[in-house]
C-alpha atoms as one frame of an Amber mdcrd trajectory, in Angstrom:
protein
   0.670  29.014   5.120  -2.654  30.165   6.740  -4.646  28.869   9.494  -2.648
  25.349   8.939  -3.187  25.234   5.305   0.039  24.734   3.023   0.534  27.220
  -0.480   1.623  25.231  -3.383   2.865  27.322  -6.376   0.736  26.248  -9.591
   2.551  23.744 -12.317   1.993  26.621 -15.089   4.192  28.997 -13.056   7.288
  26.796 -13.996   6.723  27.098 -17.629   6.107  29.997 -20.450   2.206  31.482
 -20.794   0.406  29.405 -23.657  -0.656  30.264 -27.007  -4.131  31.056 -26.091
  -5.517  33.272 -23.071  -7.540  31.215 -20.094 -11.641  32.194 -21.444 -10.015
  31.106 -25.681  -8.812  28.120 -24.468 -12.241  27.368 -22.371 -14.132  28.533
 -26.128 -11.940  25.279 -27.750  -8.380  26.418 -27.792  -8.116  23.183 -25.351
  -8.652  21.056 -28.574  -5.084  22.156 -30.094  -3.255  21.411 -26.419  -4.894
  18.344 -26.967  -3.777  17.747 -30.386  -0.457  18.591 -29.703  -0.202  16.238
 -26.388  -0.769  13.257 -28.890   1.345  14.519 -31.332   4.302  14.366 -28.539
   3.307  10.877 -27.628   3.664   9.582 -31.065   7.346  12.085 -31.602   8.525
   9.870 -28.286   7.510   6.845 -29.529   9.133   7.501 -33.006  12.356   8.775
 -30.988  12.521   5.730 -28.882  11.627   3.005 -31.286  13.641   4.253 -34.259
  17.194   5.489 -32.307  16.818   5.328 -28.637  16.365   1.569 -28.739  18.875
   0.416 -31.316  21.689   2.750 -30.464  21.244   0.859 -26.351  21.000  -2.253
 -28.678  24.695  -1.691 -30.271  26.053  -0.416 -26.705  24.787  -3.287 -25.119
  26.373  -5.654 -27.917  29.571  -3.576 -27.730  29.866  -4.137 -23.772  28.325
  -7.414 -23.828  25.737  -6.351 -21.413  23.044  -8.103 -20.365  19.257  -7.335
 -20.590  18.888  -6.495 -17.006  22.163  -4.161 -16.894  21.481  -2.974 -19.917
  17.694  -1.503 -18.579  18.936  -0.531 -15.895  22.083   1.793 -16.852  21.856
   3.029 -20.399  18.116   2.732 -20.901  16.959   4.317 -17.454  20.001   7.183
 -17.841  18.459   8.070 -21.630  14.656   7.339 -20.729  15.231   9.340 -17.237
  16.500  12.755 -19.024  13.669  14.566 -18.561  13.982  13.888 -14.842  17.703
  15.202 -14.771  16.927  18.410 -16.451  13.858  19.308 -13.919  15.956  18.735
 -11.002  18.844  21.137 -12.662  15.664  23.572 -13.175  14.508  23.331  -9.695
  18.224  24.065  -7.878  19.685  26.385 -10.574  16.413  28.547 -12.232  13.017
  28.576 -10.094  14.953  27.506  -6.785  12.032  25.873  -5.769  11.155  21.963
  -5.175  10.174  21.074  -8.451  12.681  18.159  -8.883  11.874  16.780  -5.855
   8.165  16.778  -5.651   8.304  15.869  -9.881  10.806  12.994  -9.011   9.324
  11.698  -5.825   5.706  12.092  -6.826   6.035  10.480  -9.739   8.642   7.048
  -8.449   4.882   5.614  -7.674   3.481   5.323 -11.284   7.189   4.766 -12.249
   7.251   1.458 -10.336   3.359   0.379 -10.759   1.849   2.483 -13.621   4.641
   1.038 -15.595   4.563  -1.926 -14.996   1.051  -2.409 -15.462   1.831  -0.481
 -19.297   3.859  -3.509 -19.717   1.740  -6.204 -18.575  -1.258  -4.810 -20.454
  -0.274  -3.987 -23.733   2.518  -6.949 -24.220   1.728  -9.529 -26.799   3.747
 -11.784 -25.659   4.661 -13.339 -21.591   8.188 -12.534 -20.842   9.378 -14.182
 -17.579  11.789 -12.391 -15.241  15.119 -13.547 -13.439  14.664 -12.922  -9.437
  17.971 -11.752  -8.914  18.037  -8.646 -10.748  14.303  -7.376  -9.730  15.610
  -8.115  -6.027  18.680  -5.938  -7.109  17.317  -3.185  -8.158  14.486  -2.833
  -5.886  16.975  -3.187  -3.166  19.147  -0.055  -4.495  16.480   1.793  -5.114
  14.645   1.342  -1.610  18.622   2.460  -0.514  18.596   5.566  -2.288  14.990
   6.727  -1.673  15.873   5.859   2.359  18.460   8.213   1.836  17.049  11.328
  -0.240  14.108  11.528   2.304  16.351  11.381   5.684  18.659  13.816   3.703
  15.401  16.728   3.529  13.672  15.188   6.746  15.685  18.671   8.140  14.765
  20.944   5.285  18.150  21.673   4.828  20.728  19.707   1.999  24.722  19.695
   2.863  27.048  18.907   0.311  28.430  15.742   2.320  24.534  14.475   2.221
  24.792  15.287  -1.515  28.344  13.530  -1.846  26.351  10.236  -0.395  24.006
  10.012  -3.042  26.527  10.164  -5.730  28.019   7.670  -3.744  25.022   4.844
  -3.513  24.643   5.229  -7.157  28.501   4.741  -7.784  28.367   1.532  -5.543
  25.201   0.247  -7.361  27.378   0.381 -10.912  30.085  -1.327  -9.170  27.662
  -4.194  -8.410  26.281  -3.873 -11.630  30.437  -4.794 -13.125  30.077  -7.815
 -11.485  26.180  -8.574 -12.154  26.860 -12.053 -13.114  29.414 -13.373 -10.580
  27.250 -12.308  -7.631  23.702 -13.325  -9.221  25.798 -17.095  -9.524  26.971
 -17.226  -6.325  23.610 -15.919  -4.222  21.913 -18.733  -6.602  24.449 -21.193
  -5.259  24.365 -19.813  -1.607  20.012 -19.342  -1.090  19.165 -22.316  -3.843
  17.786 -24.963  -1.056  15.306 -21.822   0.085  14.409 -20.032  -3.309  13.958
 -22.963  -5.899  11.224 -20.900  -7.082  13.607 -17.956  -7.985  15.834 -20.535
  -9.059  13.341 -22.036 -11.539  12.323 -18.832 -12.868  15.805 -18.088 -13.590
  16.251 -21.383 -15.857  12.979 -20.452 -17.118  14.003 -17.492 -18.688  17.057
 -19.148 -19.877  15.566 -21.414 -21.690  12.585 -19.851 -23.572  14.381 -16.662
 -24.485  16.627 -16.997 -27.407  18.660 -14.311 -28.580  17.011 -11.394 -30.529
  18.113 -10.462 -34.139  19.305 -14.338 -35.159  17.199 -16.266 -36.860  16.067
 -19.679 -36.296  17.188 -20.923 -39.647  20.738 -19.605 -38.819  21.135 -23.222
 -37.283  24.602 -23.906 -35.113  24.948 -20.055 -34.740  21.637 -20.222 -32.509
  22.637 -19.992 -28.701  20.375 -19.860 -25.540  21.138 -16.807 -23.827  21.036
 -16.647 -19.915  22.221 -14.564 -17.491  25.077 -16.740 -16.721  27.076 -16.085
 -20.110  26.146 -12.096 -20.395  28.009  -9.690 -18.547  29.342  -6.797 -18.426
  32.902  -8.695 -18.929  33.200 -11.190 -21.715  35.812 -13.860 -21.886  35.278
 -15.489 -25.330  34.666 -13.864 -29.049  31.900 -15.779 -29.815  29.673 -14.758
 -26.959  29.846 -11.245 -27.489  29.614 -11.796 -30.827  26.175 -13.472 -29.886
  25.134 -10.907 -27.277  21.819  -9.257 -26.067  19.683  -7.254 -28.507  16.447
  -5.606 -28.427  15.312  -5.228 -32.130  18.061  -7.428 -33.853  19.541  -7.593
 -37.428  18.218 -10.556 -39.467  21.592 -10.141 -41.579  24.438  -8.246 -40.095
  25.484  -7.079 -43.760  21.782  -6.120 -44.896  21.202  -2.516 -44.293  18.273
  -0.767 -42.777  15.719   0.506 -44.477  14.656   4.051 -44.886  12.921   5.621
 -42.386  10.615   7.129 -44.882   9.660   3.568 -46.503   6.218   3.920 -46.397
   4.505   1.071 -44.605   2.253  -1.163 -46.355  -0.598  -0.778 -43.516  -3.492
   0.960 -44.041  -3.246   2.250 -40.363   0.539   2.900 -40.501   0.149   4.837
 -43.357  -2.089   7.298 -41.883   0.155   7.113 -38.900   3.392   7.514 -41.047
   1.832  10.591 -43.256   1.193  12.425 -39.784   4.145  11.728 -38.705   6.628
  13.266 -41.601   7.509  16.551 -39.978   8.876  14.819 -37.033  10.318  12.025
 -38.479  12.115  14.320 -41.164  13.294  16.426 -37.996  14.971  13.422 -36.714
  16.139  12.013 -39.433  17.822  15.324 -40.076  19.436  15.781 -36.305  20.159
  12.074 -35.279  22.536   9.794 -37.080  20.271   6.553 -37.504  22.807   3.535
 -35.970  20.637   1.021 -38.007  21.942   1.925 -41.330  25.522   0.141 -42.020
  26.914   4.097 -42.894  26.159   5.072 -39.351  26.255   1.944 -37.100  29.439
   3.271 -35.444  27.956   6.455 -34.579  25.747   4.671 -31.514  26.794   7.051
 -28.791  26.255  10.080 -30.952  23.005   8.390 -32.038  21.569   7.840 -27.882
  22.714  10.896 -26.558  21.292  13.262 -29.570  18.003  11.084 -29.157  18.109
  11.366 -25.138  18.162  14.964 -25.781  14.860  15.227 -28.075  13.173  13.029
 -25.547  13.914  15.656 -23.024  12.902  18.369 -25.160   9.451  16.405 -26.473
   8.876  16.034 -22.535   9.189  19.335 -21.853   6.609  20.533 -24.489   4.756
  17.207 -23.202   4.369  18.115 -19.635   3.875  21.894 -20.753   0.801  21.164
 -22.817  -0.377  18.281 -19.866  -0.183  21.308 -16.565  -2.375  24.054 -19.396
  -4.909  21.894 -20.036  -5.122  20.336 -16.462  -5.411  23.990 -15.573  -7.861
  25.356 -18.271 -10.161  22.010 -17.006  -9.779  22.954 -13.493  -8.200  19.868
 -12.436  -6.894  20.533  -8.770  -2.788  21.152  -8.670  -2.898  17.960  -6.204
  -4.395  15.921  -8.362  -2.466  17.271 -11.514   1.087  16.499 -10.102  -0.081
  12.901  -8.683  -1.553  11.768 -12.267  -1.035  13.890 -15.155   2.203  15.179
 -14.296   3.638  12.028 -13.108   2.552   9.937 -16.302   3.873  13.368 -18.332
   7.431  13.079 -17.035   7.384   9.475 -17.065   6.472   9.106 -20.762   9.720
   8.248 -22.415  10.321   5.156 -19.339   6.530   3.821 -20.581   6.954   3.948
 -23.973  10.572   1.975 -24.060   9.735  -0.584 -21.378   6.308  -1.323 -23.133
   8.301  -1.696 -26.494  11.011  -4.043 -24.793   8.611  -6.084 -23.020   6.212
  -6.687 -26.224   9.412  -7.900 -27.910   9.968 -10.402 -24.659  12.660  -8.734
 -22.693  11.317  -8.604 -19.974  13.799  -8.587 -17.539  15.133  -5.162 -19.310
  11.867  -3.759 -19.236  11.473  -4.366 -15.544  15.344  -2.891 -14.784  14.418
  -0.131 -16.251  11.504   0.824 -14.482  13.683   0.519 -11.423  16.841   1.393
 -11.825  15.113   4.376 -13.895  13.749   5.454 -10.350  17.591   4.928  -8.863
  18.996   6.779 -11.605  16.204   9.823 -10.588  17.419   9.778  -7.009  21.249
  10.179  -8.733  19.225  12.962 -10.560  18.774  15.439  -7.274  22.448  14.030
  -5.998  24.123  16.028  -9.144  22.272  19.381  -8.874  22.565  19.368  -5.146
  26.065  18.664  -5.036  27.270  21.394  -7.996  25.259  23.677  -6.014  26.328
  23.064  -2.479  30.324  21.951  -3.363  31.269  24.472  -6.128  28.532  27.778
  -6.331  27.200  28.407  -2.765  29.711  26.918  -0.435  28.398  29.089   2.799
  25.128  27.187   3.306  22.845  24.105   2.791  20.051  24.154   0.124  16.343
  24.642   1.551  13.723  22.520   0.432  10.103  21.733   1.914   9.687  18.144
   3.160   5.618  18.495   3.602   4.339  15.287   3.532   7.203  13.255   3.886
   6.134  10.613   6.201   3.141   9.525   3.660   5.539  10.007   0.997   7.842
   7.763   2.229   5.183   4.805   3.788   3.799   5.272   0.035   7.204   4.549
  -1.960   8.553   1.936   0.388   5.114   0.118   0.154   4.905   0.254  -3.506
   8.459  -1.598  -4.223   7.383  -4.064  -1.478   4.045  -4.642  -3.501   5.653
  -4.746  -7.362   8.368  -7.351  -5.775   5.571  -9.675  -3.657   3.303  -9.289
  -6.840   5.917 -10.597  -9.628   6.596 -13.385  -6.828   3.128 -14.511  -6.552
   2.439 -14.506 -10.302   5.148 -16.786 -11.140   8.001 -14.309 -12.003   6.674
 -13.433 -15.449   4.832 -10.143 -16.852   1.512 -11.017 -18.184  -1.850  -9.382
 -18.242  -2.557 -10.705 -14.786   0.554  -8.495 -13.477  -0.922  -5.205 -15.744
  -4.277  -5.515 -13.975  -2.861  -5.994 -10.490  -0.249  -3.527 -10.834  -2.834
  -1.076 -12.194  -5.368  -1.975  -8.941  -2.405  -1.033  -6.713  -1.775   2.048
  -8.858  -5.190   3.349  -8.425  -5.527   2.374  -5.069  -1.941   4.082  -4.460
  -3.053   7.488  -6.590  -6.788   7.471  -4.672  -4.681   7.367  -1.111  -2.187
  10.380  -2.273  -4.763  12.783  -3.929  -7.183  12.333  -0.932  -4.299  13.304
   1.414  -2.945  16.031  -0.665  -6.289  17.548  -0.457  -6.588  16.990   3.289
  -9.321  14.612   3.443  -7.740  12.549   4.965  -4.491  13.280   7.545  -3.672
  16.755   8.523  -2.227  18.258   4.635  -4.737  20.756   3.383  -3.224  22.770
  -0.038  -4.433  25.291  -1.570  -2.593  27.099  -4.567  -1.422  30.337  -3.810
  -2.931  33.533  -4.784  -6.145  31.462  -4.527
């Protein structure tokens, strides 16, 4: 630093040079980063809706999960890749603070951004259960407590490591036994939360189960939290259980993903999209198609991969052109970056919550954020337990008090705002979340660039 002002190391500096040097890109080369930024939002939208989503449907219907456990294990591990490999970068290869500034500065759009993705663009209202918002705000306000006490020092020790591997292990235990404790809080708090308690039998009762028709007659069973868990005692049930897209006849088989749509707009969509979707269809088994349906795990772990990968190239393309329009590095890791990392969590909660599920949609954008703070607990620890036993890691904890004021606020604010608007994700939510976002992203860049508190930046060499 000089004079008081802090050196930040520019976002291009953690990934290769581009294809074009600084003054082509500035005489239009910015036009082909451009195209190819869209292009990777339509490859994760293709990876998610085509495998990511039905191979979590089959897992879920194999462990007789519910929605809410589901979003907030499976989903938020595949959807959250991206995050894991950045924090392996940071400890392992640059050795700088990249996973925890990407991880931290981005948990804000995570939790409101998001959500106001879902509320926005959802066709339909999906109402929410209070229990497992409560649940996984609660862990995650745990294990955010806990990473920023752990580099309040500047200094990571395996033990502090060891505790965040820990939080996340207890939160899957509660997670086993979702359903028992969600009855018997419900039993315990009912005379002071009939509210929560009506949303809950709300839910119940206007969302059906996913992938059975309504023609299908006695087969048709209102699904509520209360007979999906993680543990199920009769056939039938888990027979019956959660889905996301849903089969309208278990025997039928999927068709091809190269069907071309009947659309005008698909089919200009679909005819762009060929490379990529022959790259997939080549590389991931598809768990849709009868031939392949027992290939799920193969199927979500192949696809988490090419969501990390598509991310990469994503964020790569984002940080070039933020640079080549001389967006400040501030500004770029608060907005850009943030929405670049968290692309693959948008795209599948928006898809689950326009087809009503919107109590996975709102675990997952969550417990995606818990699974991130699990995210620096596995680098940290490899490094700190098994490769460089003699000493703690460094990192730089500048700004942590706003940073912390800013995430604990934000989980207060999504929680009091789903309260107040009736426990359901509408359009009203999107445009309040998205108010707070702002509001949230307006505070942070105006402190980052030391207008207001004492945190000027600058990026070195500059």
């Amino acid at each position: 630093s000089e004079n008081g002002t802090r050196c930040i190391l520019s976002s291009s500096s953690e990934f290769p040079e581009g294809f074009f040097t600084p003054q082509e890109r500035k005489d239009g080369g910015i036009v082909i980063y451009i195209i190819i930024i869209l292009y990777m939002f339509l490859a994760v939208s293709i990876v998610c809706d085509d495998y990511f989503l039905p191979s979590l449907e089959i897992i879920s219907e194999c462990l007789g999960l519910s929605q809410d456990v589901a979003g907030a294990t499976f989903m938020a591990a595949g959807s959250s890749a991206p995050e894991l490999v950045t924090a392996f970068l940071g400890v392992f290869v640059t050795k700088g603070d990249i996973g925890v500034s990407t991880i931290l500065g981005s948990a804000i759009y995570n939790l409101l951004g998001i959500s106001a993705a879902c509320g926005l663009f959802s066709t339909v209202v999906s109402r929410l259960s209070c229990w497992p918002l409560f649940r996984d705000c609660l862990a995650y306000t745990i294990s955010a407590a806990a990473v920023l006490a752990m580099i309040s020092d500047n200094r990571i020790y395996w033990y502090e490591s060891a505790s965040l591997l820990l939080i996340y292990g207890c939160y899957i235990l509660v997670l086993c036994f979702d359903i028992k404790i969600n009855q018997y809080l419900m039993k315990k708090f009912s005379p002071c939360c009939t509210c929560f308690t009506k949303a809950m039998e709300e839910n119940a009762e206007q969302q059906p189960l996913v992938g059975w028709r309504e023609e299908s007659g006695p087969l048709i069973r209102q699904q509520s939290r209360t007979d999906s868990g993680i543990f199920q005692d009769e056939l039938d049930y888990s027979q019956l259980s959660t889905s996301l897209h849903g089969l309208d006849e278990i025997s039928e088989d999927h068709p091809n993903v190269f069907t071309m749509p009947e659309a005008d707009m698909k089919r200009i969509l679909w005819v762009l999209s060929l490379p990529i979707i022959t790259l997939l269809y080549l590389t991931i088994p598809d768990c849709r198609r009868q031939f392949w349906r027992n290939w799920f795990m193969v199927t979500f772990l192949i696809s988490a991969a090419w969501i990390s990968a598509i991310t990469y190239v994503l964020v790569w393309m984002i940080t070039i052109a933020g640079e080549t329009l001389g967006i400040p590095e501030s500004v770029m890791g608060l907005t850009l970056l943030a929405a670049g990392t968290s692309v693959p969590d948008t795209v599948a909660s928006v898809l689950v919550a326009r087809k009503g599920n919107g109590d996975m949609a709102m675990s997952n954008i969550v417990g995606s954020n818990v699974f991130d703070m699990l995210c620096l607990g596995i680098p940290w620890f490899i490094k700190t337990a098994f490769i460089n036993t003699s000493g703690p890691i460094e990192v730089n904890s500048s700004g942590l008090t706003y940073t912390a004021i800013s995430l604990i606020c934000s989980v207060v604010f999504i929680f009091l705002a789903v309260h107040l608007n009736g426990w359901k994700i509408d359009k009203k939510l999107g445009t309040i979340c998205l108010v707070l976002y702002l509001v949230f992203t307006v505070l942070s860049i105006l402190y980052e660039l030391g207008i207001i508190g004492n945190n000027p930046t600058r990026v070195c060499g500059n």
